[in-house]
C-alpha positions in Angstrom: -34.4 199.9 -29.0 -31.2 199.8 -28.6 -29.3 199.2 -25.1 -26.8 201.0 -24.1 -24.1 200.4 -21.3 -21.4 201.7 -19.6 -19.4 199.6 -16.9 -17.5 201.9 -14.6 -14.4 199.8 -13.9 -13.6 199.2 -9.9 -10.2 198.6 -8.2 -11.5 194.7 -8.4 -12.1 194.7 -12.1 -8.9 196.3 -12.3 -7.1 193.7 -10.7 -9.1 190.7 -12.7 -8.1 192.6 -15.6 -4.6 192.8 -14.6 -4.5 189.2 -14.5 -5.8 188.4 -17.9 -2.7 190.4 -18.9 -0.3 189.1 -17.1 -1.5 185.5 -18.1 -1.3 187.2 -22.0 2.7 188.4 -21.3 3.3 185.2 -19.8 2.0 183.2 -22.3 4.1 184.5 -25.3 7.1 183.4 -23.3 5.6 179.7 -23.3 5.2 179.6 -26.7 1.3 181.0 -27.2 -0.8 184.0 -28.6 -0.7 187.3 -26.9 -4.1 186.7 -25.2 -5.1 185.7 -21.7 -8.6 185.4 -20.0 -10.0 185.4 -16.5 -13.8 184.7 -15.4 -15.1 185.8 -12.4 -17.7 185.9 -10.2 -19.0 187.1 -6.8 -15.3 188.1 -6.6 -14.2 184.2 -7.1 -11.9 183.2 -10.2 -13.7 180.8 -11.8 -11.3 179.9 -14.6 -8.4 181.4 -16.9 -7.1 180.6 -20.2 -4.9 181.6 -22.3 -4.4 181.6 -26.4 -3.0 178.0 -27.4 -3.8 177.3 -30.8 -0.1 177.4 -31.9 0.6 175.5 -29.2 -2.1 172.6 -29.7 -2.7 172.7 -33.2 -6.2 173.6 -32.2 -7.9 176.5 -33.8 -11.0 177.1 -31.1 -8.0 177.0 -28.5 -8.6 181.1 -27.9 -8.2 182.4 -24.4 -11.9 183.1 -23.7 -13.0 179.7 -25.3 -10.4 178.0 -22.7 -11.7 179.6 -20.0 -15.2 179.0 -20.4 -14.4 175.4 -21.1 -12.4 175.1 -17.9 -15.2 177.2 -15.7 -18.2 175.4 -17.0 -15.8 171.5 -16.4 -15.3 172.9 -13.1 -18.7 174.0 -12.1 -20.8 171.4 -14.1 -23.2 173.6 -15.9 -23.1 174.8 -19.7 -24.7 178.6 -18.5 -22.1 181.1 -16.4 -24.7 183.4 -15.8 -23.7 186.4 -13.1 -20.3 186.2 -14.3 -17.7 188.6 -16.1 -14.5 187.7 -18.5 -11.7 189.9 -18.6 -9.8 189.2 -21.7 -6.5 190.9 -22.5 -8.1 191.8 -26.2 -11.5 192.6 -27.6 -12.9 189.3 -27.9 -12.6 187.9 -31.8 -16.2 186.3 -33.5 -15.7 182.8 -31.9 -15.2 184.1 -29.0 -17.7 186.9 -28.9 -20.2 184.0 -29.9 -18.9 181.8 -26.7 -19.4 184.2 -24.6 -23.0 185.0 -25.5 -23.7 181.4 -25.6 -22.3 180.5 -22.4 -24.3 183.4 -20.4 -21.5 185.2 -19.7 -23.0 188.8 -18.2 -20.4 191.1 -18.8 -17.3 192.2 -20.7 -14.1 193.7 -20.0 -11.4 193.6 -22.4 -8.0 195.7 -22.9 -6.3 195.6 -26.3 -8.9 196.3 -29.3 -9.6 194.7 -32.2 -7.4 197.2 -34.1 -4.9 196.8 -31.8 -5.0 192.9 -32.6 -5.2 193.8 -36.7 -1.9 195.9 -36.4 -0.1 192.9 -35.5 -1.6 190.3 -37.6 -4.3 189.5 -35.6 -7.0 190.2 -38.3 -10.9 189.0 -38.1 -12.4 191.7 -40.0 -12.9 189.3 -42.5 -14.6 187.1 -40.7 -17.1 190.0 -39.9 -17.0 190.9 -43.6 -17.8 186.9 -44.4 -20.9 186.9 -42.0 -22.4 190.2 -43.7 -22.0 188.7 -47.2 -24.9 186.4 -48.8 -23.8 182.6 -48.9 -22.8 182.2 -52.5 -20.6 185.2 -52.0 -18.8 183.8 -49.2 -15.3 182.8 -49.7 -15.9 179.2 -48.2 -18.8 177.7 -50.3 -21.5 177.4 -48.0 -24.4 174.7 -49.3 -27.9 174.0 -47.6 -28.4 169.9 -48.3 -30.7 167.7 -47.0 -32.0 169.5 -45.1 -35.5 167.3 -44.7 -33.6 164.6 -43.7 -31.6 166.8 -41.1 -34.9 168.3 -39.4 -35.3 164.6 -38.1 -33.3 165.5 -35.4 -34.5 169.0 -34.6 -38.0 167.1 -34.6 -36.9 164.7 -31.9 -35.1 167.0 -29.9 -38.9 169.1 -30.4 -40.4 166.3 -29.3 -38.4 164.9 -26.1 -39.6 165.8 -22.9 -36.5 165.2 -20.5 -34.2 167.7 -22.7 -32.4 169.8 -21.3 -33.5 173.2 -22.6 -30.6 175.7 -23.5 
């Protein structure tokens, strides 16, 4: 079953989002993407970021991704459990998958993905990619050696002071 949710947004998550778009305007004028992100929680900014990849040659250098680098380098942990992102735009593959990965509770974003698309912003093909069987995928994608690869999932199964994540 599926689960549904609907946040009703408050003054406060008003004002987080605010931020995230003002750190999105501001950033174009320094020379980076139109995106900006805030993490919050118990009412405490955690982190921003803002969209740098032009800026730093970097390609994972997305506002959301920046932001939980920052909050989880500030905090010490790899888990931001109990906390929201605002994000200026609906958060793109990457950074969907960041955000699920790092624990992150809930979501507010402003722009949409469509909004992103109409100016050249575009990750429906990425979506499209995922969906598609490997050999159809526009970047070859090749399972090799994969025995000798499971010797490291097999001492990772095997360790007893990992760190479970």
């Amino acid at each position: 079953m599926t689960k549904v949710y609907e946040f009703i947004a408050t003054p406060e998550d008003e004002r987080f989002m605010q931020m995230a778009i003002d750190l999105s305007i501001e950033n174009v004028a320094h020379g980076g993407g139109p995106f900006g992100a805030v993490i919050v929680r118990d009412g405490e900014v955690l982190a921003t970021g803002t969209n740098r990849v032009t800026a730093e040659n970097d390609p994972t250098a997305h506002a959301e991704v920046s932001a939980i680098r920052t909050a989880c380098q500030r905090l010490g942990v790899f888990k931001l459990e109990g906390s929201t992102i605002y994000t200026s735009c609906e958060p793109c593959p990457m950074c969907l998958s960041a955000i699920y990965w790092a624990g992150i509770s809930r979501i507010f974003y402003g722009n949409t993905k469509a909004d992103a698309k109409a100016i050249n912003f575009d990750d429906s093909f990425i979506y499209d990619e995922i969906a598609l069987p490997y050999r159809e995928r526009a970047i070859p994608c090749n399972n090799i050696m994969r025995e000798k690869a499971l010797a490291a999932f097999r001492a990772w199964e095997a360790k007893v002071d990992k760190t479970p994540y």
